[in-house]
mmJSON file of the N, C-alpha and C atoms, coordinates in Angstrom:
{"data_MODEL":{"atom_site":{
"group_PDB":["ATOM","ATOM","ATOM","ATOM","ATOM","ATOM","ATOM","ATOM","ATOM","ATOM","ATOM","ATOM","ATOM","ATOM","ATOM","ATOM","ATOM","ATOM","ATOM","ATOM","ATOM","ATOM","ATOM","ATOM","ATOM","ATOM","ATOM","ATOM","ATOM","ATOM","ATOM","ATOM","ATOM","ATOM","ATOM","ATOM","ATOM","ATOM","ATOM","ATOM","ATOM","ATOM","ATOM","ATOM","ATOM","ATOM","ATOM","ATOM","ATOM","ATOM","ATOM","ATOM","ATOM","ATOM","ATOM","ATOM","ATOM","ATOM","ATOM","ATOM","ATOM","ATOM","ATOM","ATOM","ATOM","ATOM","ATOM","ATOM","ATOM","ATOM","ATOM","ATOM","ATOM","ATOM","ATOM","ATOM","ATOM","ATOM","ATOM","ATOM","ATOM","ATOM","ATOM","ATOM","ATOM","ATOM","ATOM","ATOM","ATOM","ATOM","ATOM","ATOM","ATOM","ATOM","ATOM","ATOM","ATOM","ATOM","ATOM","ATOM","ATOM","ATOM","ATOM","ATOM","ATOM","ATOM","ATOM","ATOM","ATOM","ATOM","ATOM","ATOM","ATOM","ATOM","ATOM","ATOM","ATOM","ATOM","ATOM","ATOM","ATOM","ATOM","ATOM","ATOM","ATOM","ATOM","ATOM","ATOM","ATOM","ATOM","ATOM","ATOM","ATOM","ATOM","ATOM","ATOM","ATOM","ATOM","ATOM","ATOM","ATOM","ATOM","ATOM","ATOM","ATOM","ATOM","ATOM","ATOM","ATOM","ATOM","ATOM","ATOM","ATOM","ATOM","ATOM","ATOM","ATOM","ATOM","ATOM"],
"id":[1,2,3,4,5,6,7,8,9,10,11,12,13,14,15,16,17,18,19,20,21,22,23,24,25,26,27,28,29,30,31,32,33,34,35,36,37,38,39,40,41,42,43,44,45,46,47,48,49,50,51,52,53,54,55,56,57,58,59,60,61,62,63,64,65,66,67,68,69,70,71,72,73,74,75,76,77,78,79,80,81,82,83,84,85,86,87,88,89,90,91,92,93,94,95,96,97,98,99,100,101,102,103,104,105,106,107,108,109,110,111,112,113,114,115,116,117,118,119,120,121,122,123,124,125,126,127,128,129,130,131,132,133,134,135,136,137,138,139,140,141,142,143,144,145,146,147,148,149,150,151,152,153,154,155,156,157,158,159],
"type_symbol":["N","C","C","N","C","C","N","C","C","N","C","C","N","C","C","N","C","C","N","C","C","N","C","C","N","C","C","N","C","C","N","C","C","N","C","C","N","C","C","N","C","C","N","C","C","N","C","C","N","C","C","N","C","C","N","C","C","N","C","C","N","C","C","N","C","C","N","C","C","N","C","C","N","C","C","N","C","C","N","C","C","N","C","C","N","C","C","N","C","C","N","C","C","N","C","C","N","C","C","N","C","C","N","C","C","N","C","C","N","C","C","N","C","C","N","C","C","N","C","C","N","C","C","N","C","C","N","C","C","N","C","C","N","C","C","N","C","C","N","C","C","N","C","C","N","C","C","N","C","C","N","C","C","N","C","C","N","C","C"],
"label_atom_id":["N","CA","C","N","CA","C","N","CA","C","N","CA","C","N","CA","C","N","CA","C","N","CA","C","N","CA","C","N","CA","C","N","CA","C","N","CA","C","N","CA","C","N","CA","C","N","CA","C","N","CA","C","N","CA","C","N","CA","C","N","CA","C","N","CA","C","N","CA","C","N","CA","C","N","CA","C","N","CA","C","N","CA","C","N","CA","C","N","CA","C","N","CA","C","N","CA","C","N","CA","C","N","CA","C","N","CA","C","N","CA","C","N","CA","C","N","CA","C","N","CA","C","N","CA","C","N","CA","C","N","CA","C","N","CA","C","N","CA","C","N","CA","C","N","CA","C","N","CA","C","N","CA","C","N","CA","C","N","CA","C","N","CA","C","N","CA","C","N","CA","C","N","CA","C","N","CA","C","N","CA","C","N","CA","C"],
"label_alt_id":[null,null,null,null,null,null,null,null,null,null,null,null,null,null,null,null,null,null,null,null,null,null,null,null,null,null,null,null,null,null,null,null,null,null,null,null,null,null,null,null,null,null,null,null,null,null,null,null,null,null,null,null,null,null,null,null,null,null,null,null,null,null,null,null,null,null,null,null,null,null,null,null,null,null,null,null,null,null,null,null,null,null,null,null,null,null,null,null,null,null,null,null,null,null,null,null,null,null,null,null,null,null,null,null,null,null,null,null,null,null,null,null,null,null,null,null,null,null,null,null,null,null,null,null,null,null,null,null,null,null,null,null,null,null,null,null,null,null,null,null,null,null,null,null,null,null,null,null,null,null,null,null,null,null,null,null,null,null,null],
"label_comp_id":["UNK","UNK","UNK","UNK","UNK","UNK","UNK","UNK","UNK","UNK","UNK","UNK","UNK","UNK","UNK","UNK","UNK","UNK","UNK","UNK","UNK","UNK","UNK","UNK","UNK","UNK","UNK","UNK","UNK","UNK","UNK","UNK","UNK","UNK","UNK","UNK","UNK","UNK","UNK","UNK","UNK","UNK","UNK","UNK","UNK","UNK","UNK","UNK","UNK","UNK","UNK","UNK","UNK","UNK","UNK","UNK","UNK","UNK","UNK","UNK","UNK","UNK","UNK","UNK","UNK","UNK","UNK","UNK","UNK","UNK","UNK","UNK","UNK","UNK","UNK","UNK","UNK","UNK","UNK","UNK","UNK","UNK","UNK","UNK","UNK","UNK","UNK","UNK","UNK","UNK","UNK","UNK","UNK","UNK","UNK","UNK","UNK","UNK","UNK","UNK","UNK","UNK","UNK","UNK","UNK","UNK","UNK","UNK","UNK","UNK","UNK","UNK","UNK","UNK","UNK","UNK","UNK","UNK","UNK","UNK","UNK","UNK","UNK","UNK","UNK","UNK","UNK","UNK","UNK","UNK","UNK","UNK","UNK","UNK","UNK","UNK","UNK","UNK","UNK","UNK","UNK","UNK","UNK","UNK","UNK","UNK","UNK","UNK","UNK","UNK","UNK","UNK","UNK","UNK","UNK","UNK","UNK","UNK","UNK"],
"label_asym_id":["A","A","A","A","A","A","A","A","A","A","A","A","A","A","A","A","A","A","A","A","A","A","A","A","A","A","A","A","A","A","A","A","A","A","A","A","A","A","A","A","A","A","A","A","A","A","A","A","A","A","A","A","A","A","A","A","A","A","A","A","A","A","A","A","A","A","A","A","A","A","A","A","A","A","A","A","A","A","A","A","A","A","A","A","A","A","A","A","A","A","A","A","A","A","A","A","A","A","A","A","A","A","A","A","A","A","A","A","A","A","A","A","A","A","A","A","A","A","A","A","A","A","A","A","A","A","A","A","A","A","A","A","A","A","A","A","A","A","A","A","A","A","A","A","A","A","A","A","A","A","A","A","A","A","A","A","A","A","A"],
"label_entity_id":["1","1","1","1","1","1","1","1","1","1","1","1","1","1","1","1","1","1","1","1","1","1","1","1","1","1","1","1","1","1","1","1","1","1","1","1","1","1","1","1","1","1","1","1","1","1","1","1","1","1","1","1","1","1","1","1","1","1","1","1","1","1","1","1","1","1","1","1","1","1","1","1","1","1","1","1","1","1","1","1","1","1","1","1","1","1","1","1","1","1","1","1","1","1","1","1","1","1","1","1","1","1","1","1","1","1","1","1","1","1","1","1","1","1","1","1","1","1","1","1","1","1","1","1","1","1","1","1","1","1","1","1","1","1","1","1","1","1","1","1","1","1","1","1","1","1","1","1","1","1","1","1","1","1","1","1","1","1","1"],
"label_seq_id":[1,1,1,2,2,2,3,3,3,4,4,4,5,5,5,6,6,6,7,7,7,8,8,8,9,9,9,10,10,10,11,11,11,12,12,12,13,13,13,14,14,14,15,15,15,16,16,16,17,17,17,18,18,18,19,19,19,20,20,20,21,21,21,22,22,22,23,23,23,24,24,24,25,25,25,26,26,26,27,27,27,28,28,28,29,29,29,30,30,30,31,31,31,32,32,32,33,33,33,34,34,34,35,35,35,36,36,36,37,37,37,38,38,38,39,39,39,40,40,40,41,41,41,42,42,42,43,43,43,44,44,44,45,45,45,46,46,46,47,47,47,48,48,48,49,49,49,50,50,50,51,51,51,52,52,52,53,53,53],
"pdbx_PDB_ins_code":[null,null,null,null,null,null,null,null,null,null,null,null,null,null,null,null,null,null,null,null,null,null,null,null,null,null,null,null,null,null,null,null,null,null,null,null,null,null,null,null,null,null,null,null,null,null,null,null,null,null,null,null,null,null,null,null,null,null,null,null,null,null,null,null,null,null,null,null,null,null,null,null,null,null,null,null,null,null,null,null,null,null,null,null,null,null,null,null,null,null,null,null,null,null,null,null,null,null,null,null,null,null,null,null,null,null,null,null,null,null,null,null,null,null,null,null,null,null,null,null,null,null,null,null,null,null,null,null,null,null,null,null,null,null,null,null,null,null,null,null,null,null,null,null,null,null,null,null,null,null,null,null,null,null,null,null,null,null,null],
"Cartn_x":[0.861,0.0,0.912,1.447,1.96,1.266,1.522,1.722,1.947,1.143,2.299,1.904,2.596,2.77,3.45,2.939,3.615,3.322,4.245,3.512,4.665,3.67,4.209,4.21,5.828,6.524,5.889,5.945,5.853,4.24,3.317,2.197,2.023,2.557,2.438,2.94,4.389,5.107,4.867,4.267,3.744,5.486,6.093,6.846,6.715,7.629,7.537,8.802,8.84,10.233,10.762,10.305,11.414,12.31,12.146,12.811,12.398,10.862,10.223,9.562,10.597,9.843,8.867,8.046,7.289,6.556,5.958,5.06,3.671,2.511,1.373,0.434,0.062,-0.639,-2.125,-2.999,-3.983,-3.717,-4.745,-5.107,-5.158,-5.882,-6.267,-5.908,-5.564,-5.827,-6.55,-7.872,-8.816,-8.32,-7.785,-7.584,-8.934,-8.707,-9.688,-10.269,-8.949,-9.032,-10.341,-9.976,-10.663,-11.921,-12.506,-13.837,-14.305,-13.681,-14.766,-15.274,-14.089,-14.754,-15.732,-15.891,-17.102,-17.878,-18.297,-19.264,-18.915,-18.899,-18.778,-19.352,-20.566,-21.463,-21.064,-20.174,-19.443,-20.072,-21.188,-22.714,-22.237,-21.303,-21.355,-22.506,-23.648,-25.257,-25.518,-24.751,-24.91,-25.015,-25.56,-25.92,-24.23,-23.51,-21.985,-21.261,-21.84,-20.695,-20.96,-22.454,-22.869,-22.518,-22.227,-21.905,-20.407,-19.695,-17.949,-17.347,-17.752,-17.715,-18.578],
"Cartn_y":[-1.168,0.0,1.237,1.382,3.159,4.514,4.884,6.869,7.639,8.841,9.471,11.117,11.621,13.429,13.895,15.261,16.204,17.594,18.339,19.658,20.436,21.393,22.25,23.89,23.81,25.213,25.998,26.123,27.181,27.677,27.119,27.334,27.905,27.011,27.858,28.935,28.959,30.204,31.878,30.831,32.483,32.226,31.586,31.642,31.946,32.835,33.215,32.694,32.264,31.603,32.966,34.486,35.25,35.925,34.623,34.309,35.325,35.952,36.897,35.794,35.417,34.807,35.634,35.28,36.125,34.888,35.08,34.261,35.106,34.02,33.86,34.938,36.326,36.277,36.041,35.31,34.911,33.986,33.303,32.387,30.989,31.559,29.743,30.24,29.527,29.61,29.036,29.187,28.533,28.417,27.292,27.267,26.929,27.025,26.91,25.441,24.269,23.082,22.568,23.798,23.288,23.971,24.518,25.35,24.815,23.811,22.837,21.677,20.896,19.786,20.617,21.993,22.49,22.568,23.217,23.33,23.008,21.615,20.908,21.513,22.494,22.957,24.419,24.916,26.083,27.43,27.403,28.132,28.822,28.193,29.121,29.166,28.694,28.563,27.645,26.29,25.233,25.309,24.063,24.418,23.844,23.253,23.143,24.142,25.175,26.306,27.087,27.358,28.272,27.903,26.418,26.343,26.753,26.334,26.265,27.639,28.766,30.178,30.849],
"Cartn_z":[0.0,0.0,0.0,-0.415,-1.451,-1.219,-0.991,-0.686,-1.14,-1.692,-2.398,-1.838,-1.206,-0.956,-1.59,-2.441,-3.249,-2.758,-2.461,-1.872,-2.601,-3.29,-4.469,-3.664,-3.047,-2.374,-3.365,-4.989,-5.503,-5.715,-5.592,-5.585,-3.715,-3.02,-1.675,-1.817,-1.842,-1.571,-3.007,-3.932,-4.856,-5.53,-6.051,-6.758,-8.316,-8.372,-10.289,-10.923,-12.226,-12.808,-12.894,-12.814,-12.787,-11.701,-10.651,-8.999,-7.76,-8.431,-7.531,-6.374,-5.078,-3.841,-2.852,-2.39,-1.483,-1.063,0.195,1.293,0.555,0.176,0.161,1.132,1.106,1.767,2.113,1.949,1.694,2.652,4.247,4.449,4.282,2.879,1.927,0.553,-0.592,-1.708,-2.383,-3.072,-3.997,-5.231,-5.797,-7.082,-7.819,-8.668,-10.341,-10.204,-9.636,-9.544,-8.497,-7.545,-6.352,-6.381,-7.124,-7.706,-8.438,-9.142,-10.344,-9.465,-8.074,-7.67,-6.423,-5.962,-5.54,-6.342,-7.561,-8.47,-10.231,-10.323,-11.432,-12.532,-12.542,-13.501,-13.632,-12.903,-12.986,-12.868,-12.657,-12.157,-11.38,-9.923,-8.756,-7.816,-8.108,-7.271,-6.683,-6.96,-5.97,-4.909,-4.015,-2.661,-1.878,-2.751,-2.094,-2.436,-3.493,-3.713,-2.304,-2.179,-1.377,0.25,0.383,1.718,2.06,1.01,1.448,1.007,-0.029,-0.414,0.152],
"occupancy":[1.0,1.0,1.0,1.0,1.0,1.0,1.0,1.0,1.0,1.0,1.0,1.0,1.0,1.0,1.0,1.0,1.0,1.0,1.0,1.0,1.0,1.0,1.0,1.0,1.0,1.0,1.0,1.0,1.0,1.0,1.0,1.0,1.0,1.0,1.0,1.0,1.0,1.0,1.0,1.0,1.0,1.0,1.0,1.0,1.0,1.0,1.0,1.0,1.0,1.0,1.0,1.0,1.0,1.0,1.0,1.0,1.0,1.0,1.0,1.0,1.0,1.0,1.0,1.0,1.0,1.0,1.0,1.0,1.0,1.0,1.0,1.0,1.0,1.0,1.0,1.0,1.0,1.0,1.0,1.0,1.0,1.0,1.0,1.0,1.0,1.0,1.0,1.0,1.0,1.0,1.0,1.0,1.0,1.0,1.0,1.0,1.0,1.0,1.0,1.0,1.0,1.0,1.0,1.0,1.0,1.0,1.0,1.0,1.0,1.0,1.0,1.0,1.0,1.0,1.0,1.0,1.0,1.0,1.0,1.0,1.0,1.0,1.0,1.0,1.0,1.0,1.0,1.0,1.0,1.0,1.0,1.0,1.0,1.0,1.0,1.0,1.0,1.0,1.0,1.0,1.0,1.0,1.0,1.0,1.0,1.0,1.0,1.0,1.0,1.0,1.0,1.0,1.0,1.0,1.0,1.0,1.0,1.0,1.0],
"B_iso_or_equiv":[0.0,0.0,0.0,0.0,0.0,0.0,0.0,0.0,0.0,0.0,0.0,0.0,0.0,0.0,0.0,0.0,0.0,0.0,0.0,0.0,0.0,0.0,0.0,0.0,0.0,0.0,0.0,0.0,0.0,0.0,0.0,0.0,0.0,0.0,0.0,0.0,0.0,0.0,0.0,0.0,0.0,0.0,0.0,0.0,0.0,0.0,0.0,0.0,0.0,0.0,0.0,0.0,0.0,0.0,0.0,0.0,0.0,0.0,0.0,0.0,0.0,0.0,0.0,0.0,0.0,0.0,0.0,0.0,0.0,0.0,0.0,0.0,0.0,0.0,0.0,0.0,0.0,0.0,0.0,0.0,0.0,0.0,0.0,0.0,0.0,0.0,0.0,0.0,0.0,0.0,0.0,0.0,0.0,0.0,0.0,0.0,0.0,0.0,0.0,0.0,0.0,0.0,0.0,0.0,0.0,0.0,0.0,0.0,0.0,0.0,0.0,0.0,0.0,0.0,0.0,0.0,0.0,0.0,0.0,0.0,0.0,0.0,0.0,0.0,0.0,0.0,0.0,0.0,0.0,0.0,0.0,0.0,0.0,0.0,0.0,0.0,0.0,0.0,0.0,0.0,0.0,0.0,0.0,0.0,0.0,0.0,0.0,0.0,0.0,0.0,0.0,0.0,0.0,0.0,0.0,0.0,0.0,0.0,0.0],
"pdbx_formal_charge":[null,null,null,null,null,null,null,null,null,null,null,null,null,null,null,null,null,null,null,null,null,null,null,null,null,null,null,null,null,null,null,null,null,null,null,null,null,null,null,null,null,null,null,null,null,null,null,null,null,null,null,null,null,null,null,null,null,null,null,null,null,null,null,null,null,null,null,null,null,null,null,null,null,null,null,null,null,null,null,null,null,null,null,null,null,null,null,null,null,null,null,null,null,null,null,null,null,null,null,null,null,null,null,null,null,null,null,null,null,null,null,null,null,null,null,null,null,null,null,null,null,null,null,null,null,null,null,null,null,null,null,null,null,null,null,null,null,null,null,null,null,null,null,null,null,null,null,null,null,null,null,null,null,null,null,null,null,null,null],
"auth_seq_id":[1,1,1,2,2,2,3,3,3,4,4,4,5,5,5,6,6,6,7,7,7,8,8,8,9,9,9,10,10,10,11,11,11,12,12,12,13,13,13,14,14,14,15,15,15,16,16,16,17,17,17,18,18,18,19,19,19,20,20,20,21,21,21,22,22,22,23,23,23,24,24,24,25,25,25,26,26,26,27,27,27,28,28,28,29,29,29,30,30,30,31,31,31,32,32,32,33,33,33,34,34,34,35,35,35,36,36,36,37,37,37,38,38,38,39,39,39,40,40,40,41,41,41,42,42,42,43,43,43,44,44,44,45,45,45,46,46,46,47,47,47,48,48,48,49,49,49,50,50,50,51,51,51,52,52,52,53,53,53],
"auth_comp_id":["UNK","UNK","UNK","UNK","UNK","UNK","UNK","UNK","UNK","UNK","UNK","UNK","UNK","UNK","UNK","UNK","UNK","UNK","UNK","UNK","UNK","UNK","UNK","UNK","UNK","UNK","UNK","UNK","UNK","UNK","UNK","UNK","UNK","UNK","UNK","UNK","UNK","UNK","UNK","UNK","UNK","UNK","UNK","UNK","UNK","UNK","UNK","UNK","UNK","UNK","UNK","UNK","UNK","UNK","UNK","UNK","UNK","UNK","UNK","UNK","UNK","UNK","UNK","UNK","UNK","UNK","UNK","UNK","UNK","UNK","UNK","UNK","UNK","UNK","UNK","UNK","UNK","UNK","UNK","UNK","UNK","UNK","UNK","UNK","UNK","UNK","UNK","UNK","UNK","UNK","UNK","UNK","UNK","UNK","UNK","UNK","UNK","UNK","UNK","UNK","UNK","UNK","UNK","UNK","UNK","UNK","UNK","UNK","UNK","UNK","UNK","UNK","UNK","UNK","UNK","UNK","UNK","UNK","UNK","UNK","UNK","UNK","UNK","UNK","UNK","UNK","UNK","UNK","UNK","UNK","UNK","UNK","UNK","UNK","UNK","UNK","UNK","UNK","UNK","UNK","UNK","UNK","UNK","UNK","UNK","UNK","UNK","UNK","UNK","UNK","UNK","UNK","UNK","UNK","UNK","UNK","UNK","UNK","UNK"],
"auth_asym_id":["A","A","A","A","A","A","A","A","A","A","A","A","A","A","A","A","A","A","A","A","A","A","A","A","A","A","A","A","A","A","A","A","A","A","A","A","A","A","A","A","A","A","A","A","A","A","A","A","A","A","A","A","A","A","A","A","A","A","A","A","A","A","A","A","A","A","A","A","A","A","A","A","A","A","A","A","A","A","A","A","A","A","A","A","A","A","A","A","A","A","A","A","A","A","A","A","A","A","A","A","A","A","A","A","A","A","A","A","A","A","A","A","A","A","A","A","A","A","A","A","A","A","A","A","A","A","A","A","A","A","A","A","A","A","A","A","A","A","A","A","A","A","A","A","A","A","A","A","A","A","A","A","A","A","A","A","A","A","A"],
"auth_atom_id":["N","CA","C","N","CA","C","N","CA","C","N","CA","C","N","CA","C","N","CA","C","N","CA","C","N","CA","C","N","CA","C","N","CA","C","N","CA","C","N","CA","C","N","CA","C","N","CA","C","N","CA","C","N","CA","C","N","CA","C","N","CA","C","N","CA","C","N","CA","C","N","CA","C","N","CA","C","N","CA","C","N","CA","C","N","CA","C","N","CA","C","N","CA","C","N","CA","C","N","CA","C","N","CA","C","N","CA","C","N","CA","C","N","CA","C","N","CA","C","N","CA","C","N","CA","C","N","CA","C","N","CA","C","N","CA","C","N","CA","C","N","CA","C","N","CA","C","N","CA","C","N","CA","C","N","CA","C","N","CA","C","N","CA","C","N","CA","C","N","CA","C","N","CA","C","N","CA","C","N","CA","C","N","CA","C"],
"pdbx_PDB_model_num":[1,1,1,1,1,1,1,1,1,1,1,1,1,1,1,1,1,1,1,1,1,1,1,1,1,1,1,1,1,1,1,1,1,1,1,1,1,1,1,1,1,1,1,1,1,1,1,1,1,1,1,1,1,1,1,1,1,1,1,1,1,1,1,1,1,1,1,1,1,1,1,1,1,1,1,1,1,1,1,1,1,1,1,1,1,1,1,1,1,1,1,1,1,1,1,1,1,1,1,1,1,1,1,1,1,1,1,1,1,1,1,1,1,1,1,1,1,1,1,1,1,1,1,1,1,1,1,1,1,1,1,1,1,1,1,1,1,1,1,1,1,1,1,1,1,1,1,1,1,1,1,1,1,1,1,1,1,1,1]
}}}
């Protein structure tokens, strides 16, 4: 039974390939990714968009 963790510093940390580092300030970050498996129909009106946004 196999594992696998990937935790992507540059999406945390706000990294740019033109070596601009800075700390995230935002809390949480909502990606795009994580807005389609809240509202699959992309509406935004769901009753799971409306609970977790």
């Amino acid at each position: 039974e196999g594992r696998l963790v990937h935790i992507d510093f540059g999406f945390i940390l706000e990294t740019s390939p033109g070596g601009n580092m800075r700390f995230e300030s935002a809390h949480f970050k909502l990606s795009h990714e994580m807005t389609q498996l809240l509202d699959p129909s992309g509406v935004m009106k769901s009753d799971t968009w409306n609970q977790f946004v």
